[in-house]
PDB file of N, H, CA, C and O in Angstrom:
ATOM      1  N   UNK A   1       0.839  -1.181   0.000  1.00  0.00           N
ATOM      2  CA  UNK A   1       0.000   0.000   0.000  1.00  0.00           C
ATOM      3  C   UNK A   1       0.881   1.240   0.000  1.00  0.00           C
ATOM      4  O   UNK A   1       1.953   1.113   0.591  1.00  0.00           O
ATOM      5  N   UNK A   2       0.557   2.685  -0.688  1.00  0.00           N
ATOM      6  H   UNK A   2      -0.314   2.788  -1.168  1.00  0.00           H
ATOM      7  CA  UNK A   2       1.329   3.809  -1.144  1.00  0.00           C
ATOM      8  C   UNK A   2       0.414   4.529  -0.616  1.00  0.00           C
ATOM      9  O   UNK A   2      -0.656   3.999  -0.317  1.00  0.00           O
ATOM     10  N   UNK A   3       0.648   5.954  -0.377  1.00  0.00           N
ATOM     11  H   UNK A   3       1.517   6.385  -0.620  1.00  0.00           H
ATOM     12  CA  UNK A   3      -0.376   6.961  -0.122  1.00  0.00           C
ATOM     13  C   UNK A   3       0.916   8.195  -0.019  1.00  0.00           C
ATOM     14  O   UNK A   3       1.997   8.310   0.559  1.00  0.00           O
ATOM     15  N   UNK A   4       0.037   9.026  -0.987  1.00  0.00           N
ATOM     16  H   UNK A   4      -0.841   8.933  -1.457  1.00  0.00           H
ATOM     17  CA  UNK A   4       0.967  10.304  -0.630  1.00  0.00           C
ATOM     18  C   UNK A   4       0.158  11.516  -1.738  1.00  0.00           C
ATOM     19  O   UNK A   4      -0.925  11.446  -2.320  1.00  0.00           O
ATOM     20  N   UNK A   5       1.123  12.513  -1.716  1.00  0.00           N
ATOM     21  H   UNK A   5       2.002  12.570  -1.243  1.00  0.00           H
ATOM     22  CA  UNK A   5       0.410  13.517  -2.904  1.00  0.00           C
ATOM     23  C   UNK A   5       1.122  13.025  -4.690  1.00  0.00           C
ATOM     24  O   UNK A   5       1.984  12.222  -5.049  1.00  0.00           O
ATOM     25  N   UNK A   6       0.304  13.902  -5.353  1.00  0.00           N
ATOM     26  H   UNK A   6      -0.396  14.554  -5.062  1.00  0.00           H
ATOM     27  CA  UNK A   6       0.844  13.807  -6.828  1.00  0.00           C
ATOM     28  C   UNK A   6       0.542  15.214  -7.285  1.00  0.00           C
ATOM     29  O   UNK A   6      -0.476  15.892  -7.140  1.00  0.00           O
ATOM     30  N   UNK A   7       2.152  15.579  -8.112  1.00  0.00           N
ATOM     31  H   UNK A   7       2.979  15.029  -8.230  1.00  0.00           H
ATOM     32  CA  UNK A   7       2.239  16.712  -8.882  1.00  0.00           C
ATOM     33  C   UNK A   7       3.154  16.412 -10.056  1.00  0.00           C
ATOM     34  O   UNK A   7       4.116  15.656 -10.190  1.00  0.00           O
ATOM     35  N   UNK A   8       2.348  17.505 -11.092  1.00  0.00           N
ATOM     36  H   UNK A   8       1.566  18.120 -10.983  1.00  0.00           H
ATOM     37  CA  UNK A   8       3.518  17.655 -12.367  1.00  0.00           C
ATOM     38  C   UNK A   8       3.427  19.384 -12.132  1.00  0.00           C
ATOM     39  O   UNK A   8       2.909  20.101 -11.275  1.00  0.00           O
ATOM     40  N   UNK A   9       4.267  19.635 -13.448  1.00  0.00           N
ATOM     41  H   UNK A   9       4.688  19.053 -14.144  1.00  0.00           H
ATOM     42  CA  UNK A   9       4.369  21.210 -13.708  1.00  0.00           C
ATOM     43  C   UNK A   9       3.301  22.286 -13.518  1.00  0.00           C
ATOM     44  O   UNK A   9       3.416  23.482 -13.250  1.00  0.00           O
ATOM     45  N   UNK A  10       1.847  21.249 -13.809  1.00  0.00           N
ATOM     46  H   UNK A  10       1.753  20.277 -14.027  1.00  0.00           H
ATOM     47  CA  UNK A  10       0.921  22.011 -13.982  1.00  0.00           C
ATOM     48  C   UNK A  10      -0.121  21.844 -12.843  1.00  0.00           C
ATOM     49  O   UNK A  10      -0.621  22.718 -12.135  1.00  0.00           O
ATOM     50  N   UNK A  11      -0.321  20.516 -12.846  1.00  0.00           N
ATOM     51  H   UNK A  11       0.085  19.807 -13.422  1.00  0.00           H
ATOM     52  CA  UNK A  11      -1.303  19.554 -11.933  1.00  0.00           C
ATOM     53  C   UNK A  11      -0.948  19.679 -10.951  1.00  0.00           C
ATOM     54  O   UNK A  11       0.225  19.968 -10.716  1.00  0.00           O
ATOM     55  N   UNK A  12      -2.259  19.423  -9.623  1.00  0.00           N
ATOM     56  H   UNK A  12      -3.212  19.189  -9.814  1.00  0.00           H
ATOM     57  CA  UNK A  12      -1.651  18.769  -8.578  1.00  0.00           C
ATOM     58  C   UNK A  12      -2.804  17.839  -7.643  1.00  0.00           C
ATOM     59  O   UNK A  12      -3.812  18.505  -7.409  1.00  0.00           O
ATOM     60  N   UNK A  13      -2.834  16.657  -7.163  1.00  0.00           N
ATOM     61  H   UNK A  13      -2.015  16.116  -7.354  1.00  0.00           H
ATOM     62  CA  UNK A  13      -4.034  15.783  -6.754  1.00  0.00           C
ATOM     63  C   UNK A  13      -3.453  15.596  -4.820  1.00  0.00           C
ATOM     64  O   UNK A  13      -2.493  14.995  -4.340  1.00  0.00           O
ATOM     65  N   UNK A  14      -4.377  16.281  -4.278  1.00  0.00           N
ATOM     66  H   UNK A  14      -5.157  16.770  -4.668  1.00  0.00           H
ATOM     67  CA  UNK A  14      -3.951  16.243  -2.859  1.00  0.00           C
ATOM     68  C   UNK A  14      -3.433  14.670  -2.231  1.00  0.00           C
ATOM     69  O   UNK A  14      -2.394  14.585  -1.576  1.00  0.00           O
ATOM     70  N   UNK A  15      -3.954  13.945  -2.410  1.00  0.00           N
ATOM     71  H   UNK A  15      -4.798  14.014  -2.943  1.00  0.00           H
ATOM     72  CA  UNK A  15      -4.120  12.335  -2.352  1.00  0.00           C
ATOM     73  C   UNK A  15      -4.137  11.164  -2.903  1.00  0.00           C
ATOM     74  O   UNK A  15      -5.205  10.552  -2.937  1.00  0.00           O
ATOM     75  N   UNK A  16      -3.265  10.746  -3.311  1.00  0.00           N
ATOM     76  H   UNK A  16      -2.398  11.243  -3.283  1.00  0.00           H
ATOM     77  CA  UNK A  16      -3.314   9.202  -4.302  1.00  0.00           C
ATOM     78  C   UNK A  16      -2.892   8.125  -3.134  1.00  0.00           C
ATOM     79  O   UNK A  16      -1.881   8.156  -2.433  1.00  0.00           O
ATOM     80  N   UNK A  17      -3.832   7.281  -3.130  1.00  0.00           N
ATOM     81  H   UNK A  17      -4.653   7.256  -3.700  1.00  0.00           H
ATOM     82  CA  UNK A  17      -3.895   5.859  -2.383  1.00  0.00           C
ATOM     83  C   UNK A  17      -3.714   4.837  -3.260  1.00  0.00           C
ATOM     84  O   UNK A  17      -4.435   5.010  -4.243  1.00  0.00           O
ATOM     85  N   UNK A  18      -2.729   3.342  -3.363  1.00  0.00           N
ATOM     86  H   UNK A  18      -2.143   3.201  -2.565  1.00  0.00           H
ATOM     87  CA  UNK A  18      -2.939   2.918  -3.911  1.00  0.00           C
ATOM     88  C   UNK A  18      -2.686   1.058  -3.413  1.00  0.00           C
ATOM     89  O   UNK A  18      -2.645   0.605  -2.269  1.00  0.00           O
ATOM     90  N   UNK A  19      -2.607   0.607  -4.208  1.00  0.00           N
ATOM     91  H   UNK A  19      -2.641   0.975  -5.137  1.00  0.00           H
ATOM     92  CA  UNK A  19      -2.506  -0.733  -3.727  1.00  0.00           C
ATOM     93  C   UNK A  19      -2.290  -1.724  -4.645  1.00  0.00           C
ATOM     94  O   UNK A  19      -2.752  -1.175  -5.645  1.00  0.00           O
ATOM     95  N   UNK A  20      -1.746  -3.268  -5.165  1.00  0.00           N
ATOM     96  H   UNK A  20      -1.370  -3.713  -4.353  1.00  0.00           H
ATOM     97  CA  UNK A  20      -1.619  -3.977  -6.141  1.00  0.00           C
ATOM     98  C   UNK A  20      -3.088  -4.291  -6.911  1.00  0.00           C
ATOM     99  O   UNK A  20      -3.094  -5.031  -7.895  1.00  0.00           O
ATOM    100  N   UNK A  21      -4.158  -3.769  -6.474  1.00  0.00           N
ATOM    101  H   UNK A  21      -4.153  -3.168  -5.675  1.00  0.00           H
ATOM    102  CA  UNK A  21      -5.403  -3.604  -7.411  1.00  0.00           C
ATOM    103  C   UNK A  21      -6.124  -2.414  -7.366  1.00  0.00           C
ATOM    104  O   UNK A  21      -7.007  -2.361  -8.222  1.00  0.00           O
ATOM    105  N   UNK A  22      -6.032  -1.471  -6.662  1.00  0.00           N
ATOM    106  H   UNK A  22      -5.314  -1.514  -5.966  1.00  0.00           H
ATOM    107  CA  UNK A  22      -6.713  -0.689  -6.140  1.00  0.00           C
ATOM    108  C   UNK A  22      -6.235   0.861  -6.486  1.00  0.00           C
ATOM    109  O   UNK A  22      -5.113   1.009  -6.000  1.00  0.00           O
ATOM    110  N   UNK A  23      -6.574   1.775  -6.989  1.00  0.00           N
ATOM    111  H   UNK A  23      -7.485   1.654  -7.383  1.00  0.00           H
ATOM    112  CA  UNK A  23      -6.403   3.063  -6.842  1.00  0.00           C
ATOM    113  C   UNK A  23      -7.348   4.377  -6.409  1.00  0.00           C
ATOM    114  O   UNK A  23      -8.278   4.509  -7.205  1.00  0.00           O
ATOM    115  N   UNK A  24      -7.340   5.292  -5.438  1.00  0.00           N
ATOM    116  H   UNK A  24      -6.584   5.185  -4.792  1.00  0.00           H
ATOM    117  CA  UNK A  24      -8.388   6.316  -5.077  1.00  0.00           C
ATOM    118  C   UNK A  24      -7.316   7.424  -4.806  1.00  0.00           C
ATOM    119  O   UNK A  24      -6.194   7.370  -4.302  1.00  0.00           O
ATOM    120  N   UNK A  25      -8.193   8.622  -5.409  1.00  0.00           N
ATOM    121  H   UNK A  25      -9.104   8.666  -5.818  1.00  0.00           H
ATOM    122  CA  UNK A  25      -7.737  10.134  -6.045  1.00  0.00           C
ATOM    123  C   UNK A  25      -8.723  10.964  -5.547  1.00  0.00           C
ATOM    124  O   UNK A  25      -9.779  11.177  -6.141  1.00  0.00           O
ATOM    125  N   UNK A  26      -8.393  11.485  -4.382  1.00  0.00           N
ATOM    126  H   UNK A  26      -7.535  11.312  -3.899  1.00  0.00           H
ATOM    127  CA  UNK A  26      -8.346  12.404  -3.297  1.00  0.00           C
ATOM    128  C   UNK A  26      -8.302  13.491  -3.119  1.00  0.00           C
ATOM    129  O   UNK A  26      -7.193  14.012  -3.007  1.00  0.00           O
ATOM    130  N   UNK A  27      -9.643  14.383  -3.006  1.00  0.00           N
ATOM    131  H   UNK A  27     -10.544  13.959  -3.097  1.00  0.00           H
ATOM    132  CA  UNK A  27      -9.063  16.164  -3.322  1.00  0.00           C
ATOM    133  C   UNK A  27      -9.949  16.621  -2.006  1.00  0.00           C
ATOM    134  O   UNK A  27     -11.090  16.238  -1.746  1.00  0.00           O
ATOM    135  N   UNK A  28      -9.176  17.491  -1.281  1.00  0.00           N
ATOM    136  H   UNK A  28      -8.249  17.802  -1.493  1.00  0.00           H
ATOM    137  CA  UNK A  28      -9.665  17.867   0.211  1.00  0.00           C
ATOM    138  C   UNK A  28      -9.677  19.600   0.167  1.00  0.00           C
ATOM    139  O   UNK A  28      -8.790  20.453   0.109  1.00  0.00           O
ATOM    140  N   UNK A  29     -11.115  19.630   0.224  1.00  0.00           N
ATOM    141  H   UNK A  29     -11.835  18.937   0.271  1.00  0.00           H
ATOM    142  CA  UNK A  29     -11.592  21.535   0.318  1.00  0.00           C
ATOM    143  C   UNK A  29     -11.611  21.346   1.295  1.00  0.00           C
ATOM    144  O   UNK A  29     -12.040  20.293   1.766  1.00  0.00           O
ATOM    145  N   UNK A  30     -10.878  22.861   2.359  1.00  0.00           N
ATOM    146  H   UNK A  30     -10.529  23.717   1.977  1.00  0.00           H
ATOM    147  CA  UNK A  30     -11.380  23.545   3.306  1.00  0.00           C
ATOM    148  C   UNK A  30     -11.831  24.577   3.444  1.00  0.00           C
ATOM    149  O   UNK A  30     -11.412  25.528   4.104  1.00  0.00           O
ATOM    150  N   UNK A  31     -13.338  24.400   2.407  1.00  0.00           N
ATOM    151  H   UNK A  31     -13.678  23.628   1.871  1.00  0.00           H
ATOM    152  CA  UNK A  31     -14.061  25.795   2.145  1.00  0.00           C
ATOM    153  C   UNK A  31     -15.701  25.472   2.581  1.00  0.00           C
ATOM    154  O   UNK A  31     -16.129  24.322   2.491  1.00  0.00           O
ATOM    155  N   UNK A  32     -16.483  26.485   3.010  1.00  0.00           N
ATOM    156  H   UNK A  32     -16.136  27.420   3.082  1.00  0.00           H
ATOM    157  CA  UNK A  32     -17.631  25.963   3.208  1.00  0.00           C
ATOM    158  C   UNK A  32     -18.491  25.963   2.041  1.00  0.00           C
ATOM    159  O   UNK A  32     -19.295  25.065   2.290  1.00  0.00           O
ATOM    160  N   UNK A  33     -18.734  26.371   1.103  1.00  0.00           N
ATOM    161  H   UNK A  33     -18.081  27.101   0.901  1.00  0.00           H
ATOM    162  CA  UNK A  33     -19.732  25.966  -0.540  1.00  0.00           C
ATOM    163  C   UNK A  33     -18.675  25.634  -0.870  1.00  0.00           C
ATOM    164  O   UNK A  33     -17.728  26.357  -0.563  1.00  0.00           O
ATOM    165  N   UNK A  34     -18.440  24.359  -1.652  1.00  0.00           N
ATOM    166  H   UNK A  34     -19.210  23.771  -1.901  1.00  0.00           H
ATOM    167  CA  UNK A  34     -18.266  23.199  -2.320  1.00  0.00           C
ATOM    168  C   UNK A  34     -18.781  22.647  -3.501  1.00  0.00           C
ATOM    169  O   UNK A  34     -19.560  21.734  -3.228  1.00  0.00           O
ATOM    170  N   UNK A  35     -18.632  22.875  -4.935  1.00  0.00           N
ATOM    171  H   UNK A  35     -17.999  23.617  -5.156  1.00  0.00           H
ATOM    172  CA  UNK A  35     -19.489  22.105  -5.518  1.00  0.00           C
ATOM    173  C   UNK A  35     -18.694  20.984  -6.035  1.00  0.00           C
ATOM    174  O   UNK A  35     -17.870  20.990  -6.949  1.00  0.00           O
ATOM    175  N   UNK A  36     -19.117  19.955  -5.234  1.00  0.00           N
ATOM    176  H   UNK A  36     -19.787  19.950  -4.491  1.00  0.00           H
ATOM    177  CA  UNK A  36     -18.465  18.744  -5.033  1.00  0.00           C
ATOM    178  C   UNK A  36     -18.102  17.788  -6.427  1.00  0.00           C
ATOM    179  O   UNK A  36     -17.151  17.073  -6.739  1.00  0.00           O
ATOM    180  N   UNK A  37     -19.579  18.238  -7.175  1.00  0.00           N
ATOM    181  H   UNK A  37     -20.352  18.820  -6.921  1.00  0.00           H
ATOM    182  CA  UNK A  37     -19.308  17.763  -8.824  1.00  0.00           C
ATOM    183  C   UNK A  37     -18.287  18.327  -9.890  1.00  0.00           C
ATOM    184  O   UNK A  37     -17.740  17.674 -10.778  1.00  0.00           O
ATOM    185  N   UNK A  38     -18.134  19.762  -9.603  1.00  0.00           N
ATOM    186  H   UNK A  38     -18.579  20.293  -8.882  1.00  0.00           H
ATOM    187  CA  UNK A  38     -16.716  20.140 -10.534  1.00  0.00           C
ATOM    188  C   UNK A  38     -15.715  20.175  -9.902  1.00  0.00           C
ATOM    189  O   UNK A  38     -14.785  20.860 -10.327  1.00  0.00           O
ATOM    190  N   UNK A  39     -15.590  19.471  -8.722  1.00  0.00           N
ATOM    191  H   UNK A  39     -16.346  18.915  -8.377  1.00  0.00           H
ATOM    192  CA  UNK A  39     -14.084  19.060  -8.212  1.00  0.00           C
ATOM    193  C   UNK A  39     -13.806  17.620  -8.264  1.00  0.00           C
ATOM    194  O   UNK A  39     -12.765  16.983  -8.422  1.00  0.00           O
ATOM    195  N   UNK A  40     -14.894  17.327  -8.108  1.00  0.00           N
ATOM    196  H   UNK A  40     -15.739  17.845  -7.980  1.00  0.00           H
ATOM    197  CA  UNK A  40     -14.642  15.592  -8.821  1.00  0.00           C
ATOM    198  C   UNK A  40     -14.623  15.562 -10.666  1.00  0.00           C
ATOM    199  O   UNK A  40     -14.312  14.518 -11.240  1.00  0.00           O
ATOM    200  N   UNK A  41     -14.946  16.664 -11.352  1.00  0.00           N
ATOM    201  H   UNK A  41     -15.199  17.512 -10.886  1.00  0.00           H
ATOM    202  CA  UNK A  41     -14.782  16.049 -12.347  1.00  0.00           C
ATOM    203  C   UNK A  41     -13.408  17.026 -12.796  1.00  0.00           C
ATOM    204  O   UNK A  41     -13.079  16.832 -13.966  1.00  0.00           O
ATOM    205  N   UNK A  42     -12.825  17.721 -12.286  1.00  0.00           N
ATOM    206  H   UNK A  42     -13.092  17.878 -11.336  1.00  0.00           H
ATOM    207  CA  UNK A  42     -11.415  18.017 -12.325  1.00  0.00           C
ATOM    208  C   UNK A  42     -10.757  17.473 -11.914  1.00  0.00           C
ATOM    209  O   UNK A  42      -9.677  17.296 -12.477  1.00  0.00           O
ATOM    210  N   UNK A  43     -11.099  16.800 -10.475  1.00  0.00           N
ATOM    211  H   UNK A  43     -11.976  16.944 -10.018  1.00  0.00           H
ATOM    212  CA  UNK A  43      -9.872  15.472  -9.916  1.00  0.00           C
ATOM    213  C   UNK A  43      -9.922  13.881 -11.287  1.00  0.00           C
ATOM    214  O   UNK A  43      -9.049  13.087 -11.637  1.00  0.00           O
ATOM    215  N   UNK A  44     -11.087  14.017 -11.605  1.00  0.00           N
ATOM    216  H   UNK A  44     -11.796  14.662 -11.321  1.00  0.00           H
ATOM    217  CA  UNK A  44     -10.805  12.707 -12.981  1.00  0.00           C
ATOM    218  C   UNK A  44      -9.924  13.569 -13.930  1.00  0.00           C
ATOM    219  O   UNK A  44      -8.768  13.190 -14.121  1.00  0.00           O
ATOM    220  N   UNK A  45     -10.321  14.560 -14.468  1.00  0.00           N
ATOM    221  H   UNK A  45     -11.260  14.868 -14.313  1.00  0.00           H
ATOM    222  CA  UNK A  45      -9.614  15.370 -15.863  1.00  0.00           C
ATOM    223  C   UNK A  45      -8.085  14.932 -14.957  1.00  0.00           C
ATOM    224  O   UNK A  45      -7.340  14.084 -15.448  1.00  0.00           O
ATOM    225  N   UNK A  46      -7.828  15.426 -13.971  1.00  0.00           N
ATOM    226  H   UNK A  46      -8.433  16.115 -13.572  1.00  0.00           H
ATOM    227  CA  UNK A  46      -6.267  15.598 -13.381  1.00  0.00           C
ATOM    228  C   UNK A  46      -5.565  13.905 -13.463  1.00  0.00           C
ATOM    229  O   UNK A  46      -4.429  13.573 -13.803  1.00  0.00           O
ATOM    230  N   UNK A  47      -6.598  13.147 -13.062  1.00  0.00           N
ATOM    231  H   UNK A  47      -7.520  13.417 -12.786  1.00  0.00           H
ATOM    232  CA  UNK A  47      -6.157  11.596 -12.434  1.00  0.00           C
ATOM    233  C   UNK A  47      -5.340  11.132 -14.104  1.00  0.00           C
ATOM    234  O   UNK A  47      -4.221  10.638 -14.243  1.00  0.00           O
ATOM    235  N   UNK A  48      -6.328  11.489 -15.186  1.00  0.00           N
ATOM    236  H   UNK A  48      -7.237  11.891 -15.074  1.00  0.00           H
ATOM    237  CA  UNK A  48      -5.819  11.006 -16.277  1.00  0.00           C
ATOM    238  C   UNK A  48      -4.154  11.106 -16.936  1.00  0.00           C
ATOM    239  O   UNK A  48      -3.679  10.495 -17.893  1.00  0.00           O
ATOM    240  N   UNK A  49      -3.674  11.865 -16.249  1.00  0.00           N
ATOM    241  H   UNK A  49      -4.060  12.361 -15.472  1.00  0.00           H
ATOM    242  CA  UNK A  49      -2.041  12.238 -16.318  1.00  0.00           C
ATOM    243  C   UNK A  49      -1.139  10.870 -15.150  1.00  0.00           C
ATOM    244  O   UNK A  49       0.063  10.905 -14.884  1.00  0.00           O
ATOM    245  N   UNK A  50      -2.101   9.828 -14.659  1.00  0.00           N
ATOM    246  H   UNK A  50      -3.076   9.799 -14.875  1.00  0.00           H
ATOM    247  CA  UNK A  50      -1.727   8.868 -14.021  1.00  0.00           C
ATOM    248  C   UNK A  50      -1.948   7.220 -14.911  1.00  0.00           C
ATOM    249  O   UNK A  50      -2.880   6.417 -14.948  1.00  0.00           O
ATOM    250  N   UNK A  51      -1.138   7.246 -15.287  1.00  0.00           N
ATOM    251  H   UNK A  51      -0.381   7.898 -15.257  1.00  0.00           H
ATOM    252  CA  UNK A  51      -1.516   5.743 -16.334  1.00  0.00           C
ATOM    253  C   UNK A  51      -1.495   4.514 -14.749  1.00  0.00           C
ATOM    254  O   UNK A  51      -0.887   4.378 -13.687  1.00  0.00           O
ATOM    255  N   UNK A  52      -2.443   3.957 -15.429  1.00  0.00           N
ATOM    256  H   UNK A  52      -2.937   4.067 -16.292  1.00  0.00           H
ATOM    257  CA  UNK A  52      -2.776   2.668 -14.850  1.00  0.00           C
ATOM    258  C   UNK A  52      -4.135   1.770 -15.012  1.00  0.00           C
ATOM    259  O   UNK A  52      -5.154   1.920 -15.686  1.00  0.00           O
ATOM    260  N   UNK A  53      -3.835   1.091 -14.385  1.00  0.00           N
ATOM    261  H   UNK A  53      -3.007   0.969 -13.837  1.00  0.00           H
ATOM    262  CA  UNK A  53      -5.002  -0.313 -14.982  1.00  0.00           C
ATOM    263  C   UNK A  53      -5.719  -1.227 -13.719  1.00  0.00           C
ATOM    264  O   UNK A  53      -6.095  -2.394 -13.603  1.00  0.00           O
ATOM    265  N   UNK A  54      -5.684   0.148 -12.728  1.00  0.00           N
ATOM    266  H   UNK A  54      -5.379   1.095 -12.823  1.00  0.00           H
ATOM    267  CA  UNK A  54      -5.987  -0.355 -11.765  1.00  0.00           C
ATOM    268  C   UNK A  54      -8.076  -0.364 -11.581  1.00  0.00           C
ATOM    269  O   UNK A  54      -8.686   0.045 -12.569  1.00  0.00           O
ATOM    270  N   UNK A  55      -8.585  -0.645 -10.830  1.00  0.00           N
ATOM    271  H   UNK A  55      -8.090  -0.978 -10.027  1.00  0.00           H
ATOM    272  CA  UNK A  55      -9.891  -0.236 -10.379  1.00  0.00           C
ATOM    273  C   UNK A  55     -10.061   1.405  -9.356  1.00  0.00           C
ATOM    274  O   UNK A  55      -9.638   1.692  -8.236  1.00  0.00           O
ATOM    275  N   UNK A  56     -10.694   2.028 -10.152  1.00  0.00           N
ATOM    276  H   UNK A  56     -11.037   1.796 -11.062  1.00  0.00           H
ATOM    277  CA  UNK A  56     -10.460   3.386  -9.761  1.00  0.00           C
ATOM    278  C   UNK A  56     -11.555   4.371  -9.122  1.00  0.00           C
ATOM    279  O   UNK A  56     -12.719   4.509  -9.499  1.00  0.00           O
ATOM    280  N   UNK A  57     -10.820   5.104  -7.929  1.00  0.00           N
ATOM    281  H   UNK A  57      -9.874   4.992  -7.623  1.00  0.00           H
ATOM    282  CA  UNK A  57     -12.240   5.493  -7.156  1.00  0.00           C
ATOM    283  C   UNK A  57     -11.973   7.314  -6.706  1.00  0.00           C
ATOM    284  O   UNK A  57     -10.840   7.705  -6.424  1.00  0.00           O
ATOM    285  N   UNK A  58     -13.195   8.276  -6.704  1.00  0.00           N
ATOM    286  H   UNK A  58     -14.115   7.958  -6.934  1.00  0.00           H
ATOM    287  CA  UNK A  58     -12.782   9.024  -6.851  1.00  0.00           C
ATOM    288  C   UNK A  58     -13.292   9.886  -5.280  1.00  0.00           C
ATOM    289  O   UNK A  58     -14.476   9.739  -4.976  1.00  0.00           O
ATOM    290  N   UNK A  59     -12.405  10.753  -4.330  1.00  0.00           N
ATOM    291  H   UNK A  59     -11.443  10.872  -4.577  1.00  0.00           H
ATOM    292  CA  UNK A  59     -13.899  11.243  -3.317  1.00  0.00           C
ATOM    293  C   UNK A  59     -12.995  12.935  -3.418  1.00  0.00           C
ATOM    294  O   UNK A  59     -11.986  13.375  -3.969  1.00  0.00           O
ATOM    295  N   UNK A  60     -14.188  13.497  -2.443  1.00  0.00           N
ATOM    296  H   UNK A  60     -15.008  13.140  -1.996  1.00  0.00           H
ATOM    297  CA  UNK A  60     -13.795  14.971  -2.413  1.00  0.00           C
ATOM    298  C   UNK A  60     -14.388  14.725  -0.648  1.00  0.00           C
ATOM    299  O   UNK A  60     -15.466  14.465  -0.113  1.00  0.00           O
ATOM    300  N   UNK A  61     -13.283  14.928  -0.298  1.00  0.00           N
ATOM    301  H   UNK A  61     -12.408  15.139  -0.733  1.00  0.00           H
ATOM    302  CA  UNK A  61     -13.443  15.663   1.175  1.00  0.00           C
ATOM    303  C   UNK A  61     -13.787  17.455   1.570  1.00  0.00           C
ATOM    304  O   UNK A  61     -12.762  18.136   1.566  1.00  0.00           O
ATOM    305  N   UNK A  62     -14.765  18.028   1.812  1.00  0.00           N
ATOM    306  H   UNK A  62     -15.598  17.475   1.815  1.00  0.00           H
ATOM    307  CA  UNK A  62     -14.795  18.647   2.006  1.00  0.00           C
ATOM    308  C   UNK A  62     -14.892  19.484   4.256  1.00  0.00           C
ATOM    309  O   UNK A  62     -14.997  18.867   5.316  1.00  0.00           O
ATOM    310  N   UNK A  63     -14.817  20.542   4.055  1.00  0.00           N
ATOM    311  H   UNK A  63     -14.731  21.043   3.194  1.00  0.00           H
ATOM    312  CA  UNK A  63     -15.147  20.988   5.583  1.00  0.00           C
ATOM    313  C   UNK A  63     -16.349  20.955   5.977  1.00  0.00           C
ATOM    314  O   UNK A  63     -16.554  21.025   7.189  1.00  0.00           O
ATOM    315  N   UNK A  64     -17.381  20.846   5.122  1.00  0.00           N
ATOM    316  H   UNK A  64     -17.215  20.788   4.138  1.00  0.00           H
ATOM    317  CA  UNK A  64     -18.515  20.602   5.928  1.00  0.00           C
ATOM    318  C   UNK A  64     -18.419  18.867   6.595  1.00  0.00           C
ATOM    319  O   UNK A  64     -18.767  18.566   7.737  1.00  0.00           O
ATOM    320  N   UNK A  65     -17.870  17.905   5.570  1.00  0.00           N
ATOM    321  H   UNK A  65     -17.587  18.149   4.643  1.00  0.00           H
ATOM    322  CA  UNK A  65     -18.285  16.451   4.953  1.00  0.00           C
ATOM    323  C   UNK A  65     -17.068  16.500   6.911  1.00  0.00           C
ATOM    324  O   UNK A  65     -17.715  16.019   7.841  1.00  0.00           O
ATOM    325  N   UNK A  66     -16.248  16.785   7.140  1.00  0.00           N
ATOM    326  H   UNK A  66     -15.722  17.177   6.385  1.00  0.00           H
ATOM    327  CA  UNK A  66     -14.930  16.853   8.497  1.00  0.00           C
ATOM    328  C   UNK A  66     -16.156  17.579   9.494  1.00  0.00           C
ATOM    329  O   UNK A  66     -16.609  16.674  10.195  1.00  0.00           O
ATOM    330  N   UNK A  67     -16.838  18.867   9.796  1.00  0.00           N
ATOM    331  H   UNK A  67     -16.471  19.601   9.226  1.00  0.00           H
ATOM    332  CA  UNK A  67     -17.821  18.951  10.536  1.00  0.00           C
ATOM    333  C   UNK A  67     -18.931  17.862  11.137  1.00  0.00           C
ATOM    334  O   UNK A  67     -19.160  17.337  12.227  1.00  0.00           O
ATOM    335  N   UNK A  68     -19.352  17.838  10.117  1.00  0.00           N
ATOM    336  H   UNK A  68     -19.166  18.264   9.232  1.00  0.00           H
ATOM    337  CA  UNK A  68     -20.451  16.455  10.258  1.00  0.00           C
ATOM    338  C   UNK A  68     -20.118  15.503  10.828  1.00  0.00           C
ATOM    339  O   UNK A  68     -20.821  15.191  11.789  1.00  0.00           O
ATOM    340  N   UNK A  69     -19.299  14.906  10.604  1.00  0.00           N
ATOM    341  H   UNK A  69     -18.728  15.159   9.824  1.00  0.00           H
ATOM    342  CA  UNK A  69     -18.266  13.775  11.412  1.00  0.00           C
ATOM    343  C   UNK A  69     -17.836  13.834  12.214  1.00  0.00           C
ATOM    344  O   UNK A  69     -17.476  12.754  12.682  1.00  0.00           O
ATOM    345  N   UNK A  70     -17.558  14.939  12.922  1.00  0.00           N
ATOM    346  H   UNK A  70     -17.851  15.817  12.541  1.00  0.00           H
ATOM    347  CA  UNK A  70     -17.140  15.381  14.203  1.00  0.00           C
ATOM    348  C   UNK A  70     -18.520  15.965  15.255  1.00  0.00           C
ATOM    349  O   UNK A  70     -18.204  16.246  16.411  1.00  0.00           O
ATOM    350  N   UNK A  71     -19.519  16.082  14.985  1.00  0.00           N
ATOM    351  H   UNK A  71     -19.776  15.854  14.046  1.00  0.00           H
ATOM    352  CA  UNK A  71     -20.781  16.380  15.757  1.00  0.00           C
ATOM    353  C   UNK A  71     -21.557  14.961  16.231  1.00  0.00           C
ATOM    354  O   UNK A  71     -22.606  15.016  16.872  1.00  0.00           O
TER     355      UNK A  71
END
């Protein structure tokens, strides 16, 4: 198992987890409005600069999603 960040020149993905089958791509707001759908579909546009052939999963952590969980 791997876990850490990923960057190129341009990109950058807060979180890549991975494993000998497994991959999840990780983007963490600490903002309160969130629109959770164009950060997940920029964390896929971004993930695609990651070749692999793994099974692939995508989340967005946000500060409300860390609130909630803590109440």
């Amino acid at each position: 198992h791997k876990i850490g960040r990923w960057w190129n020149n341009k990109e950058e993905i807060d979180i890549v987890a991975f494993d000998d089958e497994h991959i999840c791509f990780i983007e963490c707001k600490w903002q309160n409005a969130v629109n959770k759908d164009k950060v997940k579909e920029a964390l896929i546009q971004k993930s695609s600069f990651i070749k692999n052939d793994k099974k692939t999963s995508f989340l967005v952590i946000t500060k409300e999603d860390y609130l909630k969980s803590t109440s």
